[in-house]
C-alpha positions in Angstrom: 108.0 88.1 124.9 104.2 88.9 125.1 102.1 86.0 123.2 98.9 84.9 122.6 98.3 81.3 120.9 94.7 81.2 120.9 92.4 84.1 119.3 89.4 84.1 117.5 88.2 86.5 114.6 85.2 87.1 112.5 86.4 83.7 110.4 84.4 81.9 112.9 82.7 83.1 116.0 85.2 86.6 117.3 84.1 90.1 117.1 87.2 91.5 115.0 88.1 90.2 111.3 91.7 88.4 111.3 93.1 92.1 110.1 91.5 94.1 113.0 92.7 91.6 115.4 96.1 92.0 114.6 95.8 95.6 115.0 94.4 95.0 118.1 96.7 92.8 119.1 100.0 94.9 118.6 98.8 98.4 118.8 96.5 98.1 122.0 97.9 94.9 123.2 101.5 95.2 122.9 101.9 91.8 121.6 105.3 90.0 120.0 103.9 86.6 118.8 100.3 85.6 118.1 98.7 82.8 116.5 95.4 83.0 115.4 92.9 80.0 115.6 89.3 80.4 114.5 87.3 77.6 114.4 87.0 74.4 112.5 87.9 77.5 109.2 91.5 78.3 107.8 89.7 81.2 106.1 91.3 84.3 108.0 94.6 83.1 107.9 96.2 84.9 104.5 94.6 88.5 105.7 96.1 87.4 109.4 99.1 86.9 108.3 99.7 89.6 105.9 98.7 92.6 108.6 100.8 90.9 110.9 103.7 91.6 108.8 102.4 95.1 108.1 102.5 96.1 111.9 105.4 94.1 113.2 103.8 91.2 115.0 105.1 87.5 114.7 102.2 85.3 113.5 101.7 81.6 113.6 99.2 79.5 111.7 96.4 78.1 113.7 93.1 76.5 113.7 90.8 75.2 116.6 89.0 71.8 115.7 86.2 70.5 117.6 86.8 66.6 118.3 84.5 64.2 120.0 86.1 62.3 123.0 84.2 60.1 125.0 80.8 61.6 124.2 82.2 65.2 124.8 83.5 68.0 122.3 86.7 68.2 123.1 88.5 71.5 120.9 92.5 71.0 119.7 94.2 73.6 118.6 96.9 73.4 115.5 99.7 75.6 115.7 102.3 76.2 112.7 100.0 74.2 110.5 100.0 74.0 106.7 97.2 76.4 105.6 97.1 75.2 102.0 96.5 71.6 102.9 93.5 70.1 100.9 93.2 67.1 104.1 92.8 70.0 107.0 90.8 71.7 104.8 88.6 68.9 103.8 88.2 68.3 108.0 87.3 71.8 108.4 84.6 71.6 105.4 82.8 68.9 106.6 82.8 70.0 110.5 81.5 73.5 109.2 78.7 72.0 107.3 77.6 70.1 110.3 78.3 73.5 112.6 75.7 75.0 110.1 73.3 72.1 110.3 73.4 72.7 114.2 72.7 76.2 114.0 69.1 76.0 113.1 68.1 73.4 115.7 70.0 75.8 118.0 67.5 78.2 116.6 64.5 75.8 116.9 65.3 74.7 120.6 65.6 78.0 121.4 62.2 79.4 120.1 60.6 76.5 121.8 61.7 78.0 125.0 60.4 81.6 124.1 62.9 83.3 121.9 61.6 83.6 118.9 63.5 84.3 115.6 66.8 84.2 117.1 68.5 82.3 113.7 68.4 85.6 112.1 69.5 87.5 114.8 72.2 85.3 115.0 73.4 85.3 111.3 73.8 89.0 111.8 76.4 88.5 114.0 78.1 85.7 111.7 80.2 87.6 109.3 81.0 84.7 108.2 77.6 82.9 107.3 78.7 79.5 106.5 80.1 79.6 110.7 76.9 80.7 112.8 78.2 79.0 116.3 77.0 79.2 119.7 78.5 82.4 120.7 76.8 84.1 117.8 73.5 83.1 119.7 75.1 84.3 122.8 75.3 87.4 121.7 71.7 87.6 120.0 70.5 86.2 123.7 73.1 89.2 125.3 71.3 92.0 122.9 68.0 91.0 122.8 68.1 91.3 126.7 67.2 88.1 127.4 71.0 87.4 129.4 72.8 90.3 130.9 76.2 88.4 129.2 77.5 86.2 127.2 78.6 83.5 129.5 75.7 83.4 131.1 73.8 82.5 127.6 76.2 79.5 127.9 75.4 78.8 131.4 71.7 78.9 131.0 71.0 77.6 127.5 74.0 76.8 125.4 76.1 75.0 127.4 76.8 71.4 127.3 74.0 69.7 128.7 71.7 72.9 128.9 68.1 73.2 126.9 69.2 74.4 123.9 72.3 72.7 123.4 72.1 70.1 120.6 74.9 67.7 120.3 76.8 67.7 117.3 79.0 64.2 115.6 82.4 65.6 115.3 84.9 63.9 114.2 87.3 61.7 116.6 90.0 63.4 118.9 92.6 61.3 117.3 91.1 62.2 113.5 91.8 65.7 114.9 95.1 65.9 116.1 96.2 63.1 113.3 94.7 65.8 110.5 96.7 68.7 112.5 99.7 66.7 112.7 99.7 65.9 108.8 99.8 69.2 108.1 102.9 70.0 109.6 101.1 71.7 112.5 101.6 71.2 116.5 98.7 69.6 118.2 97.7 71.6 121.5 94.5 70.4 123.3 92.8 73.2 124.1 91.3 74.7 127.8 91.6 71.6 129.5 89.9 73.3 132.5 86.4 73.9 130.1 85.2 69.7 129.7 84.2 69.5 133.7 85.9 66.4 133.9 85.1 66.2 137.7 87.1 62.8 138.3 90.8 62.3 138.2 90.6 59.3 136.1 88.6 60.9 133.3 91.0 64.0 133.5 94.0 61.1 133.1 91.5 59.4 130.5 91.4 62.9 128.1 95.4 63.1 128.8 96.3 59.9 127.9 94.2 59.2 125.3 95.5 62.6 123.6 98.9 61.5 124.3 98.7 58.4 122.2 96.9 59.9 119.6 99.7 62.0 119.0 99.2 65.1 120.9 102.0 67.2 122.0 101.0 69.8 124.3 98.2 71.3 126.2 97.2 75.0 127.5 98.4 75.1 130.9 97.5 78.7 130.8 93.9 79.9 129.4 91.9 82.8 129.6 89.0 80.2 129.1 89.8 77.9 132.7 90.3 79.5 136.4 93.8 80.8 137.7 93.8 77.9 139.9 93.9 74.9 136.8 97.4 76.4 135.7 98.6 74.3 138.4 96.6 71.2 137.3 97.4 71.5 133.9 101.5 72.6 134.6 101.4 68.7 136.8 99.5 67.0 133.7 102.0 68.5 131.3 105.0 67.2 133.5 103.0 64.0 134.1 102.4 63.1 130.6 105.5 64.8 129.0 103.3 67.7 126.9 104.9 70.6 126.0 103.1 74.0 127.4 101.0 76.6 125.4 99.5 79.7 126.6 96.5 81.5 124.6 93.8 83.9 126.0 91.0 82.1 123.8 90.1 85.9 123.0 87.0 86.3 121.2 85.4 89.9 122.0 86.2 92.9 124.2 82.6 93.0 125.4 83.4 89.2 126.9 84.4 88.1 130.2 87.6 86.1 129.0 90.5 87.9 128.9 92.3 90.4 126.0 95.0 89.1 124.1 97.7 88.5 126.2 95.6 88.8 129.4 95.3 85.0 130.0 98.2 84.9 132.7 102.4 84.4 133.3 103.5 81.1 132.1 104.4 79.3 135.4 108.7 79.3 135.7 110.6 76.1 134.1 108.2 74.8 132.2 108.9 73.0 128.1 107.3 75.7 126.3 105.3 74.8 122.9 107.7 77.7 121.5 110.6 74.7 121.1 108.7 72.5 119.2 107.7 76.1 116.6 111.2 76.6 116.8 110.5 80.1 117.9 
């Protein structure tokens, strides 16, 4: 079965609305089973999941959260989760207000450094207005010609600890993964590869500390971490007894991650997150 348990549309920060991407997904992609995750929004979920139906493709629930772990943003996805419930929702309000808030310091930081006017340019790409994240200044930075790509807007500005990154309060890992987890939803931390955790014991820190938050499973394959963490993350999962998700973390098809579906095999033998979605 061909899956893909992390995608982004124009809910939050892709380049396809939740419709599209399902097209996308089964007509160019070939895919069986998808879930799509936008972040901290659960606003493309009805129109995902009624063109799934439409075109034959399984679709599960999801949302990405940002979380702050030990001063870092850490993202957990929710799989299977309850799309109508007001406590998610309420989470996902109040982290998109403060996403919004960001966005114009973004914009500030980055006019300070020369590029001027950027907010709007920006909002453009935002289809969603009340979402304008980092990737829709990436791709402002990308079209204005001031970065020949989008992950190099990351690398040189918007990353974690570049110049125009500005820090953001969101809410605690385990206020995450509790709020996921109380909507009937699996907890999945996300791209574990991403948060540069350079030392074993913070990597075991971020493990650990999900673990006893409740966390039941981590993306030992992502489009969004090198080939060569599947291994890592496949000896964290059997380590710390997570269950194993797979997603591509697909946001565009002018990116460098890969298409839906493209993230990789799932290494043999491992407790797929599939069991625990009874799929």
């Amino acid at each position: 079965m061909k899956l893909d348990l992390h995608m982004h549309s124009t809910s939050s920060d892709g380049e396809l609305d939740p419709a599209e991407l399902m097209r996308f997904a089964r007509h160019q992609r070939g895919l069986d089973l998808v879930a799509l995750t936008d972040h901290d929004t659960l606003g493309g979920l009805q129109a995902a999941s009624d063109e799934a139906e439409k075109v034959g493709l399984r679709f599960v629930n999801g949302i990405e959260i940002s979380s702050l772990w030990a001063g870092r943003c850490i993202h957990i996805v929710g799989l299977q989760i309850d799309r109508e419930n007001e406590t998610l929702a309420r989470l996902a309000g109040g982290i998109s207000a403060q996403r919004s808030a960001r966005a114009v310091k973004i914009a500030e930081k980055l006019e300070s450094l020369g590029f001027p006017n950027l907010y709007g340019k920006a909002l453009k790409y935002a289809r969603n207005p009340a979402i304008i994240s980092r990737m829709h200044f990436a791709q402002a930075l990308t079209s204005e010609g001031h970065v020949e790509h989008l992950q190099q807007a990351f690398d040189k500005y918007l990353g974690d600890g570049m110049p125009a990154f500005v820090p953001t309060l969101w809410p605690a890992l385990a206020d995450a993964v509790s709020a996921i987890r109380g909507a009937g939803g699996v907890a999945v931390l996300a791209h574990p590869g991403r948060y540069r955790l350079t030392e074993q014991w913070q990597f075991d820190g971020l493990m650990a500390d999900f673990q006893q938050a409740g966390g039941q499973a981590i993306e030992v394959v992502s489009g969004s971490q090198s080939a060569q963490y599947t291994g890592i993350c496949l000896a964290a999962a059997e380590r710390f007894g997570f269950y194993a998700s797979s997603g591509s973390d697909f946001h565009s098809r002018l990116g460098k991650r890969p298409l839906p579906g493209a993230q990789g095999e799932m290494p043999a033998g491992v407790k797929s997150v599939l069991e625990l979605l009874k799929l």
